[in-house]
C-alpha distance (Angstrom), angle and dihedral (degrees) to the residues before:
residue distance angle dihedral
X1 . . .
X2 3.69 . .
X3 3.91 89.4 .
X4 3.53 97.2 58.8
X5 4.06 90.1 47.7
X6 3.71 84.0 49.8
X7 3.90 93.2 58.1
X8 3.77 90.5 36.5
X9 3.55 86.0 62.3
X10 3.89 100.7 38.7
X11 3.96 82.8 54.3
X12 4.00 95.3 54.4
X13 3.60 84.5 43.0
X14 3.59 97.0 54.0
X15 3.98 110.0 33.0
X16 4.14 94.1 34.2
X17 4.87 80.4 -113.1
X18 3.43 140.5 34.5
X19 3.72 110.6 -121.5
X20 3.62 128.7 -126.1
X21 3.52 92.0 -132.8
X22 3.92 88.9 61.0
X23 4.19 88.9 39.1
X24 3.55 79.3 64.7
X25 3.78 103.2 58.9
X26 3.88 119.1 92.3
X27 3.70 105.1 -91.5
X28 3.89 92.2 -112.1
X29 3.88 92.0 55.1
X30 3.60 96.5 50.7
X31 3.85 92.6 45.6
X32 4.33 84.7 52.7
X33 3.87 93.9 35.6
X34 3.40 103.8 47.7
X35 3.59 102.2 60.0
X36 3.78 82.7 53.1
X37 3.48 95.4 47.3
X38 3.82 89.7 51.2
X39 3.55 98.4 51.4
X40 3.43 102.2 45.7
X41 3.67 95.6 36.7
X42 4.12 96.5 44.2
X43 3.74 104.2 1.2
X44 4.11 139.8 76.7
X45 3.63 124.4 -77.9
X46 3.80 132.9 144.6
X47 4.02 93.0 -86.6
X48 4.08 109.8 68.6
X49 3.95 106.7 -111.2
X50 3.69 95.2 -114.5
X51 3.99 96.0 47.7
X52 4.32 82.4 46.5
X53 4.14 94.2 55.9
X54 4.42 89.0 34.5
X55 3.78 84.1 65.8
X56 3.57 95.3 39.9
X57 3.65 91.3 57.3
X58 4.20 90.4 48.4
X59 3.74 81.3 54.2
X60 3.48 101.3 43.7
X61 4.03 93.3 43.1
X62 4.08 79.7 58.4
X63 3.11 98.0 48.9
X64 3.89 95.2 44.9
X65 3.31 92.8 -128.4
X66 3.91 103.6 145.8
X67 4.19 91.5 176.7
X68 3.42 81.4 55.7
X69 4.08 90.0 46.7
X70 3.58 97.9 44.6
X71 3.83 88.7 55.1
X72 3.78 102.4 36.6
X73 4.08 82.8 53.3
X74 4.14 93.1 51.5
X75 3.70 90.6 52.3
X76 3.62 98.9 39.9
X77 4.00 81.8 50.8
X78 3.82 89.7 47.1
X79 4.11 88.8 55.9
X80 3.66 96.6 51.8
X81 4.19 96.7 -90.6
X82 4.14 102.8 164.4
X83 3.91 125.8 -141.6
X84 3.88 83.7 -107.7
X85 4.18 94.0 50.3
X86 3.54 79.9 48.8
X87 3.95 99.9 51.2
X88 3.55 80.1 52.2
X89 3.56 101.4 57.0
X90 3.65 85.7 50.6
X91 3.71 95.3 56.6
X92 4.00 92.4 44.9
X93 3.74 99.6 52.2
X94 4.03 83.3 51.2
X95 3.73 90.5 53.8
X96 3.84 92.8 38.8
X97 4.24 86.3 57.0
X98 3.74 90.9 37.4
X99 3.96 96.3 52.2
X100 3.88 90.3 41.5
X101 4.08 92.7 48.4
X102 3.69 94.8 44.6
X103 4.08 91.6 42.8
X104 3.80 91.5 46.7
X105 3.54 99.9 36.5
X106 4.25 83.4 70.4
X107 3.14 98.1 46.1
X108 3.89 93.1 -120.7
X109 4.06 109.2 -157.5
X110 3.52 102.3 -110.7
X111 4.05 105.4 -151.6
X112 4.26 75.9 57.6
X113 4.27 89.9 49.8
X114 3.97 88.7 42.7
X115 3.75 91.8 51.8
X116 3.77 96.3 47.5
X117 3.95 90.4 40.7
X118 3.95 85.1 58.8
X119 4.02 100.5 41.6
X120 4.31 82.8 48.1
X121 4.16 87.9 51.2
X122 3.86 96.6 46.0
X123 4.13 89.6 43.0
X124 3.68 92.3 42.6
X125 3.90 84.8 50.3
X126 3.90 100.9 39.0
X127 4.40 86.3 49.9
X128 3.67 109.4 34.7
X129 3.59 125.8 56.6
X130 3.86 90.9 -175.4
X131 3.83 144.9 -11.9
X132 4.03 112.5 -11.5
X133 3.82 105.0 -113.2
X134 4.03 110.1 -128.3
C-alpha cells in the first residue's frame, strides 16, 4: 500500500521514529490519524499548540491516563509550556475532578446549575473587563 509507506515515511520524517504504538494501528487508521495527529499535535489550528496539549494533559491526568501524560507533557514542553504552567495544570485538573465529584456526588439539578452557570457568565462579562484581581 503505497499510502501507508507514504505516511510511514512522513512520520519518521517528522518525529525523528515511528512508534510502535502507531505500527500497531490498522494501516488505514494510521494513514487517516496521522495527519490528524500531526496537525493538532505540531500544526496550526484556532487553539495555540501549547494551550491544545495543557488541556490534554488536565484531561489525561483525569482520565489517569499516564501514556497520555507522558505525551501531553513532551509536547506541551516542545511549545514552550514552563514548570510553573505545568504546576498549574496539575492543580486545575484536581479542581476540575474535585468540583465535578463534589457537584455530582449531590445530585445537583442541572436545569438549576445551567441557569446559574449562565447568570455567573453574563455577570462575569457585564463587570470584568479582564482577569479578577485576588
Amino acid at each position: 500500500m503505497e499510502e501507508y509507506e507514504k505516511t510511514l515515511d512522513d512520520i519518521k520524517k517528522t518525529i525523528g521514529l515511528i512508534p510502535g504504538f502507531m505500527k500497531a494501528l490498522p494501516k488505514e487508521v494510521l494513514i487517516h490519524d496521522w495527519v490528524l495527529w500531526k496537525k493538532y499535535t505540531l500544526g496550526t489550528s484556532k487553539i495555540p499548540a501549547k494551550y491544545r496539549e495543557l488541556a490534554g494533559l488536565e484531561i489525561a491526568a483525569n482520565i489517569k491516563c499516564p501514556y497520555c501524560e507522558l505525551m501531553h507533557t513532551a509536547m506541551a514542553k516542545f511549545h514552550g509550556a514552563t514548570e510553573e504552567e505545568l504546576a498549574e495544570i496539575y492543580y486545575l485538573a484536581s479542581l476540575t475532578a474535585r468540583w465535578s465529584t463534589m457537584i455530582h456526588s449531590q445530585h445537583y439539578n442541572w436545569e438549576t446549575f445551567e441557569k446559574e452557570a449562565q447568570q455567573i457568565g453574563k455577570y462575569l462579562q457585564k463587570n470584568y473587563e479582564k482577569e479578577i484581581e485576588i
